[in-house]
C-alpha positions as CSV (number, residue, x, y, z in Angstrom):
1,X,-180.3,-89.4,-18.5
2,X,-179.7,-88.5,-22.2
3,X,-178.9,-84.4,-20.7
4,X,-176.4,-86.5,-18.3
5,X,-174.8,-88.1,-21.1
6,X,-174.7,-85.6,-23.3
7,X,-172.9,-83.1,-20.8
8,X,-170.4,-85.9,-20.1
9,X,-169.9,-86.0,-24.3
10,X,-169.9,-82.4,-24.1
11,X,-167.1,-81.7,-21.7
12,X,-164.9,-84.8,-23.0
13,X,-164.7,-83.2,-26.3
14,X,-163.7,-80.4,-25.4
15,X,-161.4,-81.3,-22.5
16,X,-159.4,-83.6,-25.3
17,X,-159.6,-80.4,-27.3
18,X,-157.7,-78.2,-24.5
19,X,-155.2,-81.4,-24.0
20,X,-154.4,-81.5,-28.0
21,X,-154.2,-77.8,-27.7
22,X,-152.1,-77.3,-25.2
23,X,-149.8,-79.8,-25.8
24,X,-149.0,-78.5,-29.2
25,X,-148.6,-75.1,-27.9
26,X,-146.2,-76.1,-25.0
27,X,-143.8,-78.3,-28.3
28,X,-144.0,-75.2,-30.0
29,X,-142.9,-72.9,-27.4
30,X,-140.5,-75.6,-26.3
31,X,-138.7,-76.1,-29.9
32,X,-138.2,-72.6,-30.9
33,X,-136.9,-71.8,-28.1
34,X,-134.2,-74.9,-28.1
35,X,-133.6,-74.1,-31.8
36,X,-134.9,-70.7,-33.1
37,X,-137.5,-69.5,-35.6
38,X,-137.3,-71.4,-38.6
39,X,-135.3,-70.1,-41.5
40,X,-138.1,-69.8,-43.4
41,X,-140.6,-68.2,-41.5
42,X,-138.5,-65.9,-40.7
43,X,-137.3,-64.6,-43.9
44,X,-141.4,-64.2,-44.8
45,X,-142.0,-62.2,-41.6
46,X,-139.1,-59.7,-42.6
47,X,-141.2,-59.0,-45.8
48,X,-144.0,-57.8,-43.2
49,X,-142.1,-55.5,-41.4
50,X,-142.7,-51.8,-41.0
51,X,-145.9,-51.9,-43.6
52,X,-148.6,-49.8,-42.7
53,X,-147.6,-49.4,-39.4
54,X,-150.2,-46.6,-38.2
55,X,-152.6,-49.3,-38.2
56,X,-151.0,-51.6,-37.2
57,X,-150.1,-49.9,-33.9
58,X,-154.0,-48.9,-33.9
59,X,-154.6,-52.6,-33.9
60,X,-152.3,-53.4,-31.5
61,X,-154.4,-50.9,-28.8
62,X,-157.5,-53.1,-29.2
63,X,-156.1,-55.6,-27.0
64,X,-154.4,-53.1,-24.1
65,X,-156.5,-52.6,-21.0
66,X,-157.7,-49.2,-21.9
67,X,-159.5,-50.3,-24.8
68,X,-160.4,-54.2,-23.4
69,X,-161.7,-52.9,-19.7
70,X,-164.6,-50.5,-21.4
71,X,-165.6,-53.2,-23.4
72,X,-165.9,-55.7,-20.7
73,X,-168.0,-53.0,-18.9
74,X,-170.1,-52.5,-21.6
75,X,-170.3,-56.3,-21.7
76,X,-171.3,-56.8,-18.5
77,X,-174.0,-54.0,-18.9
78,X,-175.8,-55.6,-21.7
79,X,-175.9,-58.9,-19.4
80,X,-177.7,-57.7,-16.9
81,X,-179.8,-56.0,-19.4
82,X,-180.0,-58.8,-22.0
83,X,-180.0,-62.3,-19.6
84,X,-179.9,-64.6,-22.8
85,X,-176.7,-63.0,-23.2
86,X,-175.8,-63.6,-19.7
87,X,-173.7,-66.7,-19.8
88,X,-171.9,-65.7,-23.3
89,X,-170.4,-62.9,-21.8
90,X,-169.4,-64.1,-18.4
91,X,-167.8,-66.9,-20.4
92,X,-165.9,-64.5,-22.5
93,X,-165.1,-62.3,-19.8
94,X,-163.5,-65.5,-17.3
95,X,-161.9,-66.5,-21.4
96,X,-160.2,-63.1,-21.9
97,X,-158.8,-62.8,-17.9
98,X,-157.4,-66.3,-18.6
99,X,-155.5,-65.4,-21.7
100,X,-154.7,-62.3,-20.1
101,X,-152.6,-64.2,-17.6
102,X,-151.9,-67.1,-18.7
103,X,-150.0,-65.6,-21.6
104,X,-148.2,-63.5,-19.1
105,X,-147.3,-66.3,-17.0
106,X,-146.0,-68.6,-20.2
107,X,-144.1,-65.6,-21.1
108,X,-141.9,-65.7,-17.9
109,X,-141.8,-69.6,-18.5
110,X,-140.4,-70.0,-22.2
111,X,-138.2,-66.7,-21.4
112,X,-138.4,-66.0,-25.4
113,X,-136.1,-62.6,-26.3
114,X,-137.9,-60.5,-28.5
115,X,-136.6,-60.0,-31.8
116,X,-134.2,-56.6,-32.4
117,X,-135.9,-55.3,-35.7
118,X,-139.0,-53.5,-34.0
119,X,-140.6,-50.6,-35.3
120,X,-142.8,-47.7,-33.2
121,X,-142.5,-49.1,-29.6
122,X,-139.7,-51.6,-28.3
123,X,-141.6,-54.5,-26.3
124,X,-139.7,-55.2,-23.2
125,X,-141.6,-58.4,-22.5
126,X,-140.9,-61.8,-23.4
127,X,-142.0,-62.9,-26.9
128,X,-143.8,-66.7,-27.0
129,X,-146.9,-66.7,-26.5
130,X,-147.7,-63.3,-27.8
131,X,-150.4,-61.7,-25.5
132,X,-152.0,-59.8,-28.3
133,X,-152.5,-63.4,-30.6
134,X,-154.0,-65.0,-27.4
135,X,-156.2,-62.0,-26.8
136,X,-157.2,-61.5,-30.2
137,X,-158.1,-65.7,-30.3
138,X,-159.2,-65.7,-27.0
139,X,-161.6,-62.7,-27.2
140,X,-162.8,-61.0,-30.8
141,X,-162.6,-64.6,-32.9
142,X,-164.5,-66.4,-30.0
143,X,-166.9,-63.7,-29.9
144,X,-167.0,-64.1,-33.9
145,X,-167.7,-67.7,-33.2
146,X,-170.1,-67.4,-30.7
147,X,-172.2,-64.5,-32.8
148,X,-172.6,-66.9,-35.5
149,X,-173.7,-69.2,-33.4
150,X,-176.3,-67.2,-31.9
151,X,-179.9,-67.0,-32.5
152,X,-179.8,-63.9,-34.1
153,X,-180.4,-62.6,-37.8
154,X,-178.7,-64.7,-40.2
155,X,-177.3,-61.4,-41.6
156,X,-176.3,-60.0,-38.3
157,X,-174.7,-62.9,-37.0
158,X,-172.4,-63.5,-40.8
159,X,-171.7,-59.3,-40.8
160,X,-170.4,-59.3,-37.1
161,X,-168.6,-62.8,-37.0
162,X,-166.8,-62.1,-39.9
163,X,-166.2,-58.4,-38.9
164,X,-164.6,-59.7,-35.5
165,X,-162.7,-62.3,-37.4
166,X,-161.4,-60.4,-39.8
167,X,-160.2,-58.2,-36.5
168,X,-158.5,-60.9,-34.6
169,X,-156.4,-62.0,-38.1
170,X,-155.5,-58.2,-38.5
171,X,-154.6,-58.1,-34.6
172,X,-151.9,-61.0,-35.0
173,X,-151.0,-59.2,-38.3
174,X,-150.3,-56.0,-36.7
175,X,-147.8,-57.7,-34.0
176,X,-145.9,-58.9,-37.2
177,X,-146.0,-55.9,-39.0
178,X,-144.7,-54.0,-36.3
179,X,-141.3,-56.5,-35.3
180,X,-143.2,-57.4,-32.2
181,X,-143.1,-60.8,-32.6
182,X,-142.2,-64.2,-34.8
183,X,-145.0,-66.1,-36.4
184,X,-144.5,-69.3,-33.8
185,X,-145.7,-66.8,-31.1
186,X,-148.5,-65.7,-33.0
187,X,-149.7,-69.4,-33.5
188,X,-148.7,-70.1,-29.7
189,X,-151.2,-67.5,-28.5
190,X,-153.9,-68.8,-30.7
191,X,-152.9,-72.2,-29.9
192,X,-153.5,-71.2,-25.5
193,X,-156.4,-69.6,-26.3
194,X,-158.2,-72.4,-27.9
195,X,-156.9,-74.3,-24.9
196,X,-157.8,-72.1,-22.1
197,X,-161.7,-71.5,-24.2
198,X,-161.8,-74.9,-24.3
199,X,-161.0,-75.8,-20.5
200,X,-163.7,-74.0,-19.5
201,X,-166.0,-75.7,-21.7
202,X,-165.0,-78.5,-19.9
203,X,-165.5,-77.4,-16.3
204,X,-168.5,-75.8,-16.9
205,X,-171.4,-77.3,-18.6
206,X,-172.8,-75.0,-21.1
207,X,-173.4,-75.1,-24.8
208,X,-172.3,-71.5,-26.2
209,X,-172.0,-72.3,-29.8
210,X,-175.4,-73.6,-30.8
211,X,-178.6,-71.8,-32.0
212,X,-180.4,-70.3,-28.4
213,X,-177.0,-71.2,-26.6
214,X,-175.5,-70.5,-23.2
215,X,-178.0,-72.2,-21.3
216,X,-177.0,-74.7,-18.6
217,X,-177.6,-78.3,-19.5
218,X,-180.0,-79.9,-17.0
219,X,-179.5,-83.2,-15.2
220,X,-182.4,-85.5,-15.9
221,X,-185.1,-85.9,-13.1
């Protein structure tokens, strides 16, 4: 009874999670689009412009499918390898297709333009949510998260959460750095990925971010 209970706690949590996150995603996406990016905001993102901008665009290519589609094999290899891993990397995997698409489908919805001072490559899609913030959330920081969560070496599991961490912050940097995109849609993608992580955490009832995780709660006998 107390496993029943606390999967019921479990999934509540983070089902209020994926409302609260999606709900401030959808008024973000909703008021700078009635109103524009704030003043503000955007007179720091100009300062970010055009800096570095070989890696940035190297950054950017850690979230296209040529570079996301080997690691997901690799991935999947090491589950059927590695089964304690097993339900940490389907998760991710079912996590990155949904931020995949879903940020691709909120795209067409909010209709953003794109702003006009880009540098290396001119995006042609929409602009809120950006794909690559949502990726980056949605994939290398919930990887950080889960790694540090893990049971492995406290030294492994600080070097490689904060390594993938650091990654995800310097993806969303990159987008900025290269004109591709206005802070609000950096903070919308993170904002949908934390929604559509936690959604799933909801539906399915697994703990992935505790010591010895990712095992299937089990309903009391």
């Amino acid at each position: 009874m107390n496993n029943v209970s606390n999967r019921f706690a479990s999934s509540l949590w983070y089902a209020i999670m994926a409302i609260a996150a999606f709900g401030s995603f959808f008024a973000l996406g909703t008021a700078v689009v009635r109103n524009g990016e704030p003043p503000a905001l955007l007179a720091w993102e100009h300062t970010l412009v055009n800096h570095s901008t070989l890696i940035a665009w190297w950054l950017t290519w850690s979230c296209y499918i040529y570079v996301l589609v080997p690691i997901a094999v690799a991935l999947l290899i090491i589950a059927w390898l590695a089964p304690a891993w097993r339900t940490r990397i389907l998760y991710s995997i079912v996590v990155l297709l949904l931020c995949w698409r879903g940020a691709d489908f909120f795209q067409h919805v909010f209709a953003r333009p794109r702003q006009l001072d880009w540098v290396v490559k001119h995006e042609t899609s929409f602009s809120y949510p950006s794909s690559h913030a949502t990726i980056a959330t949605g994939f290398y920081a919930l990887w950080a998260v889960m790694l540090y969560c893990s049971e492995l070496p406290l030294t492994v599991r600080r070097t490689a959460g904060t390594t993938l961490a650091l990654l995800a912050i310097a993806i969303c940097w990159s987008r900025l750095a290269l004109g591709a995109h206005y802070l609000t849609d950096i903070i919308g993608g993170a904002l949908l990925a934390i929604a559509l992580a936690s959604a799933v955490q909801a539906v399915v009832p697994i703990n992935l971010f505790a010591p010895f995780a990712g095992r299937v709660y089990r309903s009391a006998e």
